[in-house]
C-alpha angles and dihedrals in degrees: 000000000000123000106243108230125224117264117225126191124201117207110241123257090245130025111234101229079059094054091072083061105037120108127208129189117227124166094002088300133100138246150192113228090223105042099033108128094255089245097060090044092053087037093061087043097052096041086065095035108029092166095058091076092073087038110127092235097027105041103069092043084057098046086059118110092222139029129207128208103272095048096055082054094051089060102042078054106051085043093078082075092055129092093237124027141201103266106223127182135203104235132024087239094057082048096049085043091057083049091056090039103044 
């Protein structure tokens, strides 16, 4: 008989209640996670993480030609193993600060 191993769960990066009010910059413009036109959105993720478009989970998200809610979630989420992540802000004025900052 096998040993069950434990299960652990990691709390997401990001709570998904949080994601409809949560704003990117891309471009030098600012967006909010929910309402972002899907290409922009897949556009800022892949300008960070170019690879993941041929990735075997990611990639087809990414070849959609929408993206709902929860899979816009999903990436932000995956993103805190990857070497560059998807910078969101709380609100769109920290967001419009980093634009003037930055």
């Amino acid at each position: 008989m096998r040993k069950k191993l434990p299960v652990i769960a990691i709390k997401p990066k990001i709570d998904y209640k949080d994601t409809q009010h949560a704003y990117f910059i891309h471009q030098g413009a600012v967006y909010n996670v929910a309402t972002a036109p899907s290409h922009i959105f897949k556009a800022a993720v892949l300008e960070k993480l170019p690879n993941w478009l041929f990735h075997d989970e990611y990639g087809p998200l990414l070849r959609q030609d929408t993206l709902e809610l929860y899979e816009r979630w999903f990436l932000l989420c995956e993103m805190r193993y990857a070497p560059r992540k998807l910078q969101t802000y709380k609100s769109r004025a920290e967001a419009e600060q980093k634009c003037k900052v930055g």
